[in-house]
C-alpha positions, 0 to 999 in steps of 0.5 A, a space after each residue: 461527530 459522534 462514532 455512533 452516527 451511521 455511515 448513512 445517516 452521515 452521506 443522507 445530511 451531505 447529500 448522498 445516496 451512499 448506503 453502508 450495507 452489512 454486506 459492504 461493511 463486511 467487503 471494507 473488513 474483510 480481504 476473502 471479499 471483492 469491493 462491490 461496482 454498485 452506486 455509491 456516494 454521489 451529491 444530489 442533482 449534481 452534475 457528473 463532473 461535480 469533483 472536477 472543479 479545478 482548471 488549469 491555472 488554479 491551486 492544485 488541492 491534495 487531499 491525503 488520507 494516512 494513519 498518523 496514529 495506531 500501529 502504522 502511525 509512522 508508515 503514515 509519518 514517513 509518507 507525509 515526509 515524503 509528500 511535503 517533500 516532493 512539493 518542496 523539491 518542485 518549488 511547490 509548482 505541479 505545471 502551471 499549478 500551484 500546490 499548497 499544503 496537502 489536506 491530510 486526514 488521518 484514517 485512523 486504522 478504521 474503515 468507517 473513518 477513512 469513508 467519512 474523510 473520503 466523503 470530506 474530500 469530496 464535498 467539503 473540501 473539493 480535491 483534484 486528486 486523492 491519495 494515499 491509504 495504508 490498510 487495505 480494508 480502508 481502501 476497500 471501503 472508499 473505493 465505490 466513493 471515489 468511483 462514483 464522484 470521479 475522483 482520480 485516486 492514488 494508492 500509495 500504499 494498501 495492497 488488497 488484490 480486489 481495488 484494482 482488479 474486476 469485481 465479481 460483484 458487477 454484472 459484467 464484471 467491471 472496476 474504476 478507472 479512477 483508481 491508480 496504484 503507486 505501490 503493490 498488490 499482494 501478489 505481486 509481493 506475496 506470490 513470486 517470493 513463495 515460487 521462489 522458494 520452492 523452486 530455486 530455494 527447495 523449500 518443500 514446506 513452510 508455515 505461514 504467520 500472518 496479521 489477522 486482516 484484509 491483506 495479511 489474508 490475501 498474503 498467505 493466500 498469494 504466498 501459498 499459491 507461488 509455493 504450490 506452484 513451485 512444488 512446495 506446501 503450507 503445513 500450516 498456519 497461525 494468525 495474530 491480530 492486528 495491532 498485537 501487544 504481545 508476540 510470545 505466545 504466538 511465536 511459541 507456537 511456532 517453535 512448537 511445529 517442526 516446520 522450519 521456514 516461516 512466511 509472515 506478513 507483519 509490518 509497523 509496530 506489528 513487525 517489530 514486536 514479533 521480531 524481537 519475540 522471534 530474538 527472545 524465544 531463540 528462533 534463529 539458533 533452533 534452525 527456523 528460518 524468517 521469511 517474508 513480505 518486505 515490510 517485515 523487515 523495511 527501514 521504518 522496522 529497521 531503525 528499532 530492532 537492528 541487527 536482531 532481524 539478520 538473516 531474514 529473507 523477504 520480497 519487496 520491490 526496493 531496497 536502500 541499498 538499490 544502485 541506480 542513480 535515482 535511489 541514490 539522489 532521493 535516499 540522499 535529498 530524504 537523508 539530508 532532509 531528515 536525517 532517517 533513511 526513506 523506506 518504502 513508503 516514502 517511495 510508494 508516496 514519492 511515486 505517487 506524487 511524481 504520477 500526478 506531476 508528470 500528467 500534470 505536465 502533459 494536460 498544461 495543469 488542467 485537471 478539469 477533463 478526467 478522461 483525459 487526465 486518467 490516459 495522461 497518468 496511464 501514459 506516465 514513465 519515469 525512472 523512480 528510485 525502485 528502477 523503471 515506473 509505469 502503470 499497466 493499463 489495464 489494471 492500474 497497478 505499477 509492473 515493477 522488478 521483485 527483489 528478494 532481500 536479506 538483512 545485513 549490517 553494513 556501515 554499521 546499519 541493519 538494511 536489506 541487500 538484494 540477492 536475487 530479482 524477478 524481472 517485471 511482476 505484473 498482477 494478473 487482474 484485469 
């Protein structure tokens, strides 16, 4: 298919009332707008269950949507370890069901991709359970699809605020119920980290450097919200696009400011080009300060810059390092594995799976009833290698513990050591 055919040219030939709006191209790209609640993609004179094809019994069909390239391409890679992991670990069994090779799809880093191998899933390859999806734009954009073909869908990764709250789109106001999160929202990452700071740290002022997208967005807006709130302010702030080949310029305008505590959101390729930019221009020993979202500074990030991301500070709710029995038996199965430390996608996709597995548990393997399957994942929990796991009802996101790391070399590896945590985040949509 050529990139030049239409998203509704595409939906018309599989049988599908779905329109891409210029207003809902702009919600899949943009993070300041809220998913729409309106019709979406639905087969012509298909009967509403139409997605919900499997039984108890019969193979259980995955299909994963993950950048395998671009510049999260290895946040990608580290998940599909994770998930051919897990089936491996349960002798390839979810129930009763069998659970053959995932259907992986790549997203490719565009939002028009990742609806068009959203709308595979749903007509040509007929999953009983969709998950995945790194960037948020992507997951704004599938979102109305999964909606209207009742598709239970997991996020095992993107955090924009708007896929799990209620929209302001809908009147009233409204959000799926077949949307799960197994990982974050911006703030649950963003907004007690900037509190923090300004309330137990005494930081006043920060400036805030994030990647030009959806939820680098929403993280400077969360970030600036928990700062406020303990007393602190944003004097200022600098984007970087995302994918950016060259960091120095933007890092030299951070040392042209005087405001020494920097928050930034960069992750993959992104965070490792401006750590080392941050190295080169001698930031630390001029008395600036890193700060961050987690995936600044995570394993993936880690294993290529080393020892130069020290002493930086970020919220995430995992670490390596995190004693509990359950991070110490998957960082150990995951090592053996391959022969790399997890990071925190390969716990967000670990997570995710166990969710469809403990459900699956529960129903006898019987996906067939999707109201019963969604209260089945609703009343899931689990000891997970980030601590206690359950979703809120209300919102579908995971309450979890936010911990508050700083880089250190310990056995010779650059890893994040917990310092501080904040007990039992839970996002305040509704």
């Amino acid at each position: 298919m050529s990139r030049s055919t239409t998203t509704n040219e595409l939906a018309k030939r599989r049988g599908y009332t779905y329109r891409l709006t210029r207003r809902q191209f702009l919600i899949a790209s943009s993070a300041a707008a809220l998913a729409a609640c309106g019709p979406a993609a639905t087969p012509s004179g298909a009967p509403a269950t139409a997605s919900a094809a499997a039984t108890a019994g019969k193979p259980l069909k995955l299909g994963i949507l993950l950048p395998f390239t671009k510049v999260y391409a290895e946040l990608g890679n580290s998940m599909k370890r994770s998930a051919d992991l897990y089936i491996k670990s349960k002798g390839g069994k979810f129930a009763n069901r069998t659970v053959p090779a995932p259907i992986y799809e790549d997203e490719a880093n565009d939002p028009q991709v990742g609806l068009q191998k959203t709308q595979k899933f749903i007509d040509q390859d007929q999953v009983d359970v969709m998950l995945g999806i790194v960037a948020t734009p992507i997951a704004y954009a599938i979102r109305n699809v999964v909606d209207s073909a009742k598709l239970i869908f997991i996020e095992t990764n993107a955090g924009g605020n708007a896929l799990t709250r209620a929209t302001t789109d809908c009147k009233p106001a409204c959000k799926s119920k077949y949307i799960f999160r197994s990982s974050f929202t911006s703030w649950q990452i963003s907004n007690p980290i900037g509190e923090y700071m300004a309330s137990k740290k005494g930081v006043k002022e920060a400036f805030t450097f994030v990647s030009d997208y959806g939820f680098g967005t929403e993280s400077q807006a969360d970030f600036t919200a928990g700062l406020t709130k303990g007393g602190g302010k944003v004097t200022g702030t600098l984007k970087a696009p995302l994918g950016n080949n060259d960091f120095l310029p933007f890092v030299t305008q951070l040392k042209a400011q005087p405001t020494k505590d920097i928050y930034s959101f960069f992750s993959g390729t992104d965070a490792i080009g401006y750590i080392k930019a941050w190295n080169q221009l001698g930031m630390s020993a001029a008395g600036y300060k890193m700060n961050g979202a987690g995936f600044l500074t995570e394993q993936d990030v880690l294993k290529e810059v080393k020892e130069q991301a020290v002493g930086a500070i970020t919220s995430l709710f995992w670490a390596v390092t995190l004693d509990n029995p359950e991070n110490k038996a998957f960082t150990d199965l995951y090592q053996k594995e391959y022969n790399l430390l997890p990071d925190v996608f390969a716990v967000q996709q670990w997570d995710g799976m166990r969710a469809v597995d403990e459900a699956l548990q529960k129903l006898g393997g019987d996906t067939s009833d999707k109201d019963r399957f969604i209260r089945a994942l609703e009343d899931t929990s689990f000891k997970s290698p980030r601590g206690d796991f359950a979703f809120d009802k209300d919102t579908h996101n995971p309450i979890q513990d936010m911990y508050i790391r700083e880089v250190k070399v310990v056995g010779g590896q650059a890893v994040n050591v917990i310092s501080d945590k904040i007990a039992r985040v839970q996002d305040p949509g509704k």
